[in-house]
N, C-alpha and C positions, 0 to 999 in steps of 0.2 A: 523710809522703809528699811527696819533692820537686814543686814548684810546686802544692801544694795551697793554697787559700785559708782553711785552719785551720791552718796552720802557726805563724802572729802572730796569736796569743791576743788579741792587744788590737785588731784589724783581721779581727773576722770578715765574712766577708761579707752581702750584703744577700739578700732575698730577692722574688723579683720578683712570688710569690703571694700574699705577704703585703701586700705593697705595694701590688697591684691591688687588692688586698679592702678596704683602705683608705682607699682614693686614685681610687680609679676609677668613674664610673657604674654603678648605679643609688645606687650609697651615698657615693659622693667626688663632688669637683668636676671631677674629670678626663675626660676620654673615652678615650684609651688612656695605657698606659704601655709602654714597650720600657725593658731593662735589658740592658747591653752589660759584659762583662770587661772588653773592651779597645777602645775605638773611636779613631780620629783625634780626632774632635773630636763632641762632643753638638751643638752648636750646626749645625758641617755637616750632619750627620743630621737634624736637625730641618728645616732649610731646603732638603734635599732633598726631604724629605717635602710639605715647604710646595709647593715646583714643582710634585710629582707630584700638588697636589690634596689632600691632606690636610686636613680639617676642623681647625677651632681644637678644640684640647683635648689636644695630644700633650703628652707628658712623654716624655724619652729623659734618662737615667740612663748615669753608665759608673764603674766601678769604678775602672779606669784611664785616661787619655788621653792618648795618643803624640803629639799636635799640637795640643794647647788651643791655644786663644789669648785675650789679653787685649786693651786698647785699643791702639790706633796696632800692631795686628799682633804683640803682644808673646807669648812662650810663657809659656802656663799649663800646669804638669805638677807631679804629685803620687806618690808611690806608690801600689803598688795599694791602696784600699781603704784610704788614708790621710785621704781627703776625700772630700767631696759634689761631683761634678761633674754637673749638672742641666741641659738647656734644655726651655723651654715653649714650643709654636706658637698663637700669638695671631692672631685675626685682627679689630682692633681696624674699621678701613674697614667690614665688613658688617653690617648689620643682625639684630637676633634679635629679632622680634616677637615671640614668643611669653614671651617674658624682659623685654620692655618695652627693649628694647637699641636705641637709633636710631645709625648709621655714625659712628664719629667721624672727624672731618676731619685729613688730615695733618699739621697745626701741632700736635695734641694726642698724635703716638706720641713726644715727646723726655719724655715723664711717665712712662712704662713702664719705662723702667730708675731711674728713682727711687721709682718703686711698688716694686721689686725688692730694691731698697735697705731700704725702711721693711719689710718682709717679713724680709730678713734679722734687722736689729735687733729685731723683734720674737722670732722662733724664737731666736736667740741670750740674749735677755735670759728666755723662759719656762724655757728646757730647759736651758740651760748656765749660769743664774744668772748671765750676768755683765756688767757695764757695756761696752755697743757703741757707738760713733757711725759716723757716716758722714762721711767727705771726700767732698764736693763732685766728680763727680757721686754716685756710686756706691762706694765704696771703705770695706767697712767695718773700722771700726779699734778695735783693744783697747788700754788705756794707749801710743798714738801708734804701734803699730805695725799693719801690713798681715794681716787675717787673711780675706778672703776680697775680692769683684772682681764684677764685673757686667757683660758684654758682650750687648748689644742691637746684632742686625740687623734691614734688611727684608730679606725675599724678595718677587721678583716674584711677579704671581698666575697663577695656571695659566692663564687664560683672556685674551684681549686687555678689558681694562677692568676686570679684577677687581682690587681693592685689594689695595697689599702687604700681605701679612702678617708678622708682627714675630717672632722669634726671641729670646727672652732667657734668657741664659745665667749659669748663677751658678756659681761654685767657691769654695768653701768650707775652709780648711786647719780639720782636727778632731785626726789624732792625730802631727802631722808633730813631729818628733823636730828639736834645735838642729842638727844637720848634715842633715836635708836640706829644710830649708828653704831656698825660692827668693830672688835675689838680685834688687833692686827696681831697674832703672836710676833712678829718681829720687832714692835714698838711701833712701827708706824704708825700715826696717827689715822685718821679716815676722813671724808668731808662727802659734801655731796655738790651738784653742779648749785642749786639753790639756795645754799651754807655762804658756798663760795664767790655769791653775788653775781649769778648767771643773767644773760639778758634775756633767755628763755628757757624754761623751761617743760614746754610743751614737749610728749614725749614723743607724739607723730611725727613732727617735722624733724626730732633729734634720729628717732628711728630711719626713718628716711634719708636721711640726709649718710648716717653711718650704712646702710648696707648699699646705697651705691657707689659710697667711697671704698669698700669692701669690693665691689665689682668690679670698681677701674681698676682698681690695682690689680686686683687677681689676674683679670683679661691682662693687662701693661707685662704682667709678671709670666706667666702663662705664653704672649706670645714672644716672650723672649726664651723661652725656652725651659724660665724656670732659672734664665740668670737676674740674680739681684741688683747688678751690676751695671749690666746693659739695659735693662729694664726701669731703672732710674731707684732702685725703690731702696736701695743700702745705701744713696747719699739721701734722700727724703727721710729714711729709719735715722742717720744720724746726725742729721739737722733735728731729729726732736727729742735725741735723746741726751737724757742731762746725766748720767751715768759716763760717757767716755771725758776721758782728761781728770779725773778727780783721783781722789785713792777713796780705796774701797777694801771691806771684808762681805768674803760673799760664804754664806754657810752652803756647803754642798749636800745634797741628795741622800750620799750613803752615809753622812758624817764626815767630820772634819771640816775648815774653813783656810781659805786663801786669799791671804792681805795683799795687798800693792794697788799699783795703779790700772787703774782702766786705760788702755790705749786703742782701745778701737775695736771693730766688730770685723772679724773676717769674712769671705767668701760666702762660708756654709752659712751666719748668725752669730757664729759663737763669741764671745764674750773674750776678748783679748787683755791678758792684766800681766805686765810687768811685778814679778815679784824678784825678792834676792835672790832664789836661787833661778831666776829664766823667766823667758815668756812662759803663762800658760795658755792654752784654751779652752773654754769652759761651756760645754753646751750645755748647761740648766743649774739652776742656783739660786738663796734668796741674796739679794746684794744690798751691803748696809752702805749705804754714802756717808763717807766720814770726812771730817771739816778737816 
């Protein structure tokens, strides 16, 4: 049946009762989940949600996305049902007594998209058997190439004084085929878990698998206060990331680039690089790994 979504045997689609029974309170870590065909972007819907008041715990799913986006406003787009396109609505600023959760302070949301990071390589290395790292911030890569991305917003809070809360966003290439895989303005190449000679590619168990490794950590991170440190989660981030110890140019945000070496991730996240004239640090940047 034309535009049915069993037509590509290998791209069945997901199901959204399954997923809640799952994934969802009283038996998941989640509080709601939404599952979309076709949305603009998971990330806007999440952070609209956010405005309208929405408690933390949303999960928004879309099969396809007509306006992803990646960092510096870049497009993120997949076939249908070719990848995991996911965002969660966190809201790190408010307290959960009941959880033992006390508010974390602004300086501590640049850690949530590298929790996101460590989440992926975990769900990629259980279920798809296969060697992940991560580029510096977020950028997780299989033998040097791009196979999935991590976008972290805030949104304002519904209320005057209410902390933002954080949108993060993950896309995932699972069964994208050599021609329609996306074209990296930085050179990077692209691959998909499937390319990459995945031992599954089912995208149930891969979703599944990544949003409760997204929950451990949050909660692990979360009851530490929001330290990366005590919370385990900045030696986990740098156990998979292949960006520290190398030399590297990283092109910055406003313009301009900063060569040297990668030495390590500070406190906040930020991107530690020996250059000649000093340490820098760098909270956000595309980073080229150079031999």
């Amino acid at each position: 049946m034309p535009g049915s979504p069993y037509t590509d045997l290998d791209r069945p689609p997901l199901s959204a009762a399954r997923l809640r029974r799952a994934l969802v309170a009283p038996y998941g870590p989640w509080t709601r989940l939404e599952l979309h065909a076709e949305t603009g972007s998971t990330n806007a819907d999440a952070a609209e949600a956010a405005r309208a008041g929405e408690p933390e715990g949303l999960v928004v799913v879309a099969e396809r996305q007509t306006a992803g986006r990646g960092r510096r406003g870049r497009v993120w787009q997949s076939p249908p049902r070719a990848g995991i396109a996911t965002s969660v609505l966190l809201r790190p600023g408010e307290a959960v007594p009941e959880r033992g959760w006390a508010a974390v302070p602004l300086t501590g949301y640049g850690w949530l998209p590298l929790l996101a990071g460590v989440a992926l390589v975990e769900a990629v290395a259980r279920l798809a058997e296969l060697d992940a790292v991560l580029k510096w911030p977020n950028d997780l890569l299989i033998e040097g190439a791009k196979c999935a991305g991590v976008l972290a917003e805030t949104a304002p809070g519904a209320s005057p004084g209410q902390p933002p809360a954080v949108v993060v966003g993950i896309g995932l290439n699972v069964t994208l085929r050599v021609d329609e895989l996306p074209e990296n303005p930085t050179g990077l190449p692209a691959t998909s878990l499937q390319l990459a000679g995945a031992a599954a590619t089912d995208r149930d168990p891969l979703l599944r698998a990544l949003l409760r490794s997204v929950a451990d950590w949050y909660d692990r991170w979360r009851t530490a206060g929001g330290d990366a440190v005590e919370s385990g989660l900045r030696e986990a981030y740098l156990a998979a990331c292949a960006t520290v110890d190398r030399p590297v140019r990283v092109l910055l945000p406003g313009g301009g680039e900063v060569t040297g070496r990668a030495t390590g991730v500070d406190a906040d996240g930020q991107l530690t690089v020996e250059t000649p004239e000093g340490e820098r640090h760098l909270a956000a940047g595309d980073v080229l790994h150079l031999r």
